[in-house]
C-alpha positions in Angstrom: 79.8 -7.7 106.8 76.5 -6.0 107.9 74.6 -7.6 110.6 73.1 -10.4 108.8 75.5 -11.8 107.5 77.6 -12.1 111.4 74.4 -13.5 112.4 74.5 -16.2 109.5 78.3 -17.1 110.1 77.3 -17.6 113.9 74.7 -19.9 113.2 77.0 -22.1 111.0 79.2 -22.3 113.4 76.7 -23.2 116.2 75.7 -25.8 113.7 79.0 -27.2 113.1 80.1 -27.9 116.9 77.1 -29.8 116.9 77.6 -31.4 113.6 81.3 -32.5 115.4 79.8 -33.4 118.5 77.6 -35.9 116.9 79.7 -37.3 115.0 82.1 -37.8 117.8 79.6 -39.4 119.6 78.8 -42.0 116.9 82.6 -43.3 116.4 83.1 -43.3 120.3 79.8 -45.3 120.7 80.8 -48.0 117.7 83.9 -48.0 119.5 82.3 -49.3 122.7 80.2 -51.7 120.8 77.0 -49.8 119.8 75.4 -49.8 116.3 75.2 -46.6 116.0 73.9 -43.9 113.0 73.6 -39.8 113.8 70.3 -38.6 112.3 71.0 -35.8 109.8 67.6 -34.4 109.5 67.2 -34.0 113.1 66.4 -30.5 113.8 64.4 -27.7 116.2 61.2 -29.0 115.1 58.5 -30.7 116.5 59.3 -34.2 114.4 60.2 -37.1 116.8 63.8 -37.4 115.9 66.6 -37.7 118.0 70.1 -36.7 116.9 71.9 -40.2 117.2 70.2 -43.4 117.4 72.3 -46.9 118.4 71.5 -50.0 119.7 73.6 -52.7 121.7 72.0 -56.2 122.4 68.1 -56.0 122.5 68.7 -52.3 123.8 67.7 -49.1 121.9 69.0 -45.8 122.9 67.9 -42.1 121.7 70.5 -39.4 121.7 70.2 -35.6 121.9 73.4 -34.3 122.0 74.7 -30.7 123.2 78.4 -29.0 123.0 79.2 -26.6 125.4 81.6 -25.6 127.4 80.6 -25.5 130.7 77.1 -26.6 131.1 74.1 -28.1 128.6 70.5 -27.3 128.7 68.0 -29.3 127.3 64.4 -27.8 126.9 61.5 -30.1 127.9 60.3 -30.4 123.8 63.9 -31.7 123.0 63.2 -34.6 125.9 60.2 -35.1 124.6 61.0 -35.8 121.0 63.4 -38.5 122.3 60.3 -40.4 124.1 58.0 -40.3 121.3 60.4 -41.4 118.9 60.9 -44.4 121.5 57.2 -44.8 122.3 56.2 -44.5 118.5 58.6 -45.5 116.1 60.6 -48.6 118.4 58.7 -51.2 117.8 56.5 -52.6 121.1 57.9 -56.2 121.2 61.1 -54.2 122.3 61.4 -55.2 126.1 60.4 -53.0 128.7 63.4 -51.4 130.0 65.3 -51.7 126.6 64.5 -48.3 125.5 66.9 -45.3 126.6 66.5 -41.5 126.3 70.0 -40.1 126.8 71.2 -37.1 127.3 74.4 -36.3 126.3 76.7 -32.9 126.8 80.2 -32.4 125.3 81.7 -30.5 127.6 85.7 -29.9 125.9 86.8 -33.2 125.7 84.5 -34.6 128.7 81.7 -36.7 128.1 78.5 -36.6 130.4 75.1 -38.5 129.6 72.0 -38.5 131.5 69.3 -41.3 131.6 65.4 -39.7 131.7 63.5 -42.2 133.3 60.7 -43.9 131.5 57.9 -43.5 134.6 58.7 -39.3 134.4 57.5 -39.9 130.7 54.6 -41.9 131.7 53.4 -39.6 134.4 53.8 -36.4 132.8 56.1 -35.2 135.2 59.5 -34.6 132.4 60.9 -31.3 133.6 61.0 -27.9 131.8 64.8 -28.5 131.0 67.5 -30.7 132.3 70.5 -29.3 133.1 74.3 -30.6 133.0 76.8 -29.2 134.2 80.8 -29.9 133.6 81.2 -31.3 137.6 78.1 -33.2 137.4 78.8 -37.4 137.3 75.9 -38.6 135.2 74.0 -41.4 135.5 74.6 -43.3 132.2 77.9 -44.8 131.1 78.7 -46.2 128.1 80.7 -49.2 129.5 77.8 -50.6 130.9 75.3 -50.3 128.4 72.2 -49.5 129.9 
């Protein structure tokens, strides 16, 4: 195999952990009483779209998922993508407070999601990337819901 082609198989396997994590993520979500659907067009680019969307009561939650093994990044554009699909494709008559931008690493077989806050969207202020790491608790559970 010449170099392309290592870089090629590397990529499909990047591609596939996240492919699994996703997926994970939707059955463990319907398990806990979410609707839940992942997003198979979500991608790098700039389009709104998280990787999981789900919904329990009148709440709407936007996923972007990560598996690592010790600690997730997420870049500012990826945080971003999850409010503007909230701000621009949830429709407004959706209570305030009843739209959620997760964040959510699969560390081995540990879960950890983080909850942006609405006002760091609304004054600017998101930060360049949010970080998780293995030992951190989170601030989201699914049990609870919101």
């Amino acid at each position: 195999m010449n170099v392309r082609e290592v870089d090629k198989a590397a990529i499909r396997r990047w591609r596939k952990r996240g492919f699994y994590s996703e997926n994970v993520l939707v059955k463990l979500l319907q398990k806990k009483g979410y609707k839940a659907v992942r997003i198979p067009v979500s991608n790098p680019s700039l389009n709104p779209l998280p990787d999981i969307i789900a919904r329990k009561g009148a709440h709407i939650y936007a996923f972007e998922v990560k598996n690592a093994s010790y600690y997730a990044y997420f870049p500012r554009q990826q945080i971003e993508k999850l409010f503007r699909f909230l701000d621009e494709l949830v429709p407004q008559q959706v209570e305030f407070g009843c739209k959620h931008a997760i964040l959510a690493a699969h560390l081995g077989k540990k879960w950890i999601f983080k909850e942006i806050e609405w006002k760091e969207w609304e004054r600017g202020r998101l930060p360049e990337k949010a970080r998780i790491l293995k030992r951190d608790r989170g601030n989201f559970k699914l049990e609870k819901g919101s």
